[in-house]
N, C-alpha and C positions, 0 to 999 in steps of 0.2 A: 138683358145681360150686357155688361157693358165690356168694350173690346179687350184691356184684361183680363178678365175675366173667359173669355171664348178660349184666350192664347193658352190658356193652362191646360185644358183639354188635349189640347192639341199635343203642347210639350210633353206630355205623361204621353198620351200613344208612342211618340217618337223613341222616348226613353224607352218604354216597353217592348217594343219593337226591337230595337239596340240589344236589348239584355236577351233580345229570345231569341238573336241569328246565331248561327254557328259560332262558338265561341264566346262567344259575349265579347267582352274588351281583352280577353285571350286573344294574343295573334298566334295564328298556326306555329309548332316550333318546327313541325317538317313537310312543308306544302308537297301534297303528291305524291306521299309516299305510300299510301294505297290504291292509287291511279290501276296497279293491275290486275286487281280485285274485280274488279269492276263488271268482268267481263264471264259469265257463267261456266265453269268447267270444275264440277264435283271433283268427277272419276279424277282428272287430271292434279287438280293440288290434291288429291286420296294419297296418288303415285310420288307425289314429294313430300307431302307430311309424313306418313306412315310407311315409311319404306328404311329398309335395314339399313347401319351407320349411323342415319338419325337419332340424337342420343335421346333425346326427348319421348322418341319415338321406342327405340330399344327397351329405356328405363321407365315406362308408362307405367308401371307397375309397381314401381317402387316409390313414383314421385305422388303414384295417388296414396298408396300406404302411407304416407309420410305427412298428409295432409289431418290423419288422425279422425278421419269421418268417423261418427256415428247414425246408426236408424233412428231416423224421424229428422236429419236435422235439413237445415234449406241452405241450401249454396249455390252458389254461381259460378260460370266456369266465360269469365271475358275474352271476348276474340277465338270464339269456342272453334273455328277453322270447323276440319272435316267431322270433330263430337268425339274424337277417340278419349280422349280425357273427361270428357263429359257421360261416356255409357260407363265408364267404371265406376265414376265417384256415383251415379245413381248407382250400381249394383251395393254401392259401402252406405248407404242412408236409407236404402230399399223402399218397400211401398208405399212407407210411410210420412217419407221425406218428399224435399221437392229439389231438383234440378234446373236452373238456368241457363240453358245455350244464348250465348249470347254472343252475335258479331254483328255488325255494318254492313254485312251482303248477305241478303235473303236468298239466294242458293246455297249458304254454308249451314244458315239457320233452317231452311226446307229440307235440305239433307240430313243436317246432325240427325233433326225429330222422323224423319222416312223409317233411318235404321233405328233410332230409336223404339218404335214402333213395330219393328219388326223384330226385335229380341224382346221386346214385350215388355217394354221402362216405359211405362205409362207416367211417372213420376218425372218424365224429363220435358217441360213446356219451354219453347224458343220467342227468344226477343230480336229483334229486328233496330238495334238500338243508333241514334246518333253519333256523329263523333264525337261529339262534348258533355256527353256525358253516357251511364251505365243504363237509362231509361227503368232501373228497377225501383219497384215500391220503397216508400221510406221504412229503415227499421223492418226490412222482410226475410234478411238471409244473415244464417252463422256467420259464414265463410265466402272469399269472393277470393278465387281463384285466377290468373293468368299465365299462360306459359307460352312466352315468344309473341308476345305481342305488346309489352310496353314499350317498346322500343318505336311503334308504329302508333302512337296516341300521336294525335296532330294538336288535341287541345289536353294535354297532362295535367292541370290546375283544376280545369274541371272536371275531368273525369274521378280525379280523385276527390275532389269534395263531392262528387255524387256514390263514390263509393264509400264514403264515410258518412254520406247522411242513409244508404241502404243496408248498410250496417246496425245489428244492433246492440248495445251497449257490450263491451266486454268482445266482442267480434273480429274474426282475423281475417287478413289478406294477406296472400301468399300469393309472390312473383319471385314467375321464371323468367330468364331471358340470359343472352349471350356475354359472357365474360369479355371486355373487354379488354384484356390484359393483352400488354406485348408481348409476352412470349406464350401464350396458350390462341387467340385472337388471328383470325385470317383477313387479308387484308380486305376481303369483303365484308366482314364484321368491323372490320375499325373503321369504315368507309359509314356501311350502313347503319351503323347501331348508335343515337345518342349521346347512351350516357355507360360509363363505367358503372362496378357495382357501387361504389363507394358514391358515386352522386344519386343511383337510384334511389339508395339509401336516405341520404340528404334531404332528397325534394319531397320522397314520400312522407316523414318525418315532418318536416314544415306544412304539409295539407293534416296534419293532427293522428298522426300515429305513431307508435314507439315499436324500433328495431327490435325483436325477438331472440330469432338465431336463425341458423342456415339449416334444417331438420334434413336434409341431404345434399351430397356430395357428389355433385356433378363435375366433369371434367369443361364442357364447353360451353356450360351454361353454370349459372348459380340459383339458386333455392332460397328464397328472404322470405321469411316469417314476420307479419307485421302487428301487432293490437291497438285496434281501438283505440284513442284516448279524447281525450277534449281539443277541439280547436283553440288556435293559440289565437 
């Protein structure tokens, strides 16, 4: 083999290697900002996810109604935190369907499926996923789910092109997350949060989906409905 020849080997591993770290040629858009996840304590974010005021939390019921589940179908619920959104939308697909708990911290993901298992949602299987992307099968679920947590993608380009290749044809994605508006918006929200609705809108749209509607009416969050469509 003559020394060109060795050199191509080589350059392909490097390349490959490049496209498979975190991100690929994504640079973080918010370095650290799940930093304090990190660190094991169920019960304790139980007590701040699901605890009264929290509107997310309050209106859990409304926002999964709203999701329009039917029995049999496979969905996913991103950044699935403590699984409260995740035991319901299995209770609305029941035992026929399938459920995805899906976060980045394996005591959100051990816990969601503990209680899951202990109301007896056999249909709720937990993923253990990367930052940069959703880790689910290609073309495996209706509906891909998030509430309060796009704001905390560190690689948003790819996570969405992995939600749109897990997706299957005609399939929705439905994101929750904090209103950025100046006069609804705390100043811990205009600090910590991104993007306004209007850019979530934007970027989600350019990874290959078309805006829907807002299927509920939250005061401190927003509700975006999004479909499938073809990559531009």
């Amino acid at each position: 083999m003559t020394a060109s020849k060795q050199v191509i080997p080589i350059i392909l591993g490097l390349l490959a290697l490049i496209h498979s770290a975190p991100g690929g040629a994504e640079q973080s858009v918010r370095p650290g900002i799940n930093d304090h996840y990190q660190k094991p304590a169920f019960e304790q974010w139980r007590r701040t996810f699901e605890r009264p005021g929290r509107e997310v939390w309050d209106r859990r019921r409304e926002v999964v109604k709203a999701l329009d589940l039917k029995p049999g179908m496979a969905v996913a619920d991103l950044g699935a935190g403590t699984g409260f959104h995740a035991l319901l939308m299995a209770e609305e697909v029941g035992s026929e369907g399938k459920v995805y708990a899906i976060d980045i911290a394996d005591y959100f993901v051990e816990g969601t499926l503990a209680r899951a298992r202990e109301a007896g949602l056999h249909q709720v299987e937990g993923i253990i996923n990367a930052e940069n992307s959703t880790d689910l099968p290609p073309a495996s679920v209706d509906l891909l789910f998030s509430s309060a947590t796009y704001h905390h993608l560190e690689y948003p380009e790819s996570v969405l092109a992995s939600a749109h290749a897990a997706l299957r044809p005609g399939g929705e994605m439905v994101i929750v997350d904090f209103r950025k508006h100046p006069t609804v918006a705390s100043g811990w929200v205009k600090s910590h949060v991104r993007l306004d609705r209007a850019e979530v809108i934007a970027e989600v749209e350019e990874a290959g989906f078309r805006f829907v509607d807002e299927p509920l009416k939250l005061d401190q969050f927003f509700m975006l409905r999004f479909e499938r469509i073809g990559l531009h």
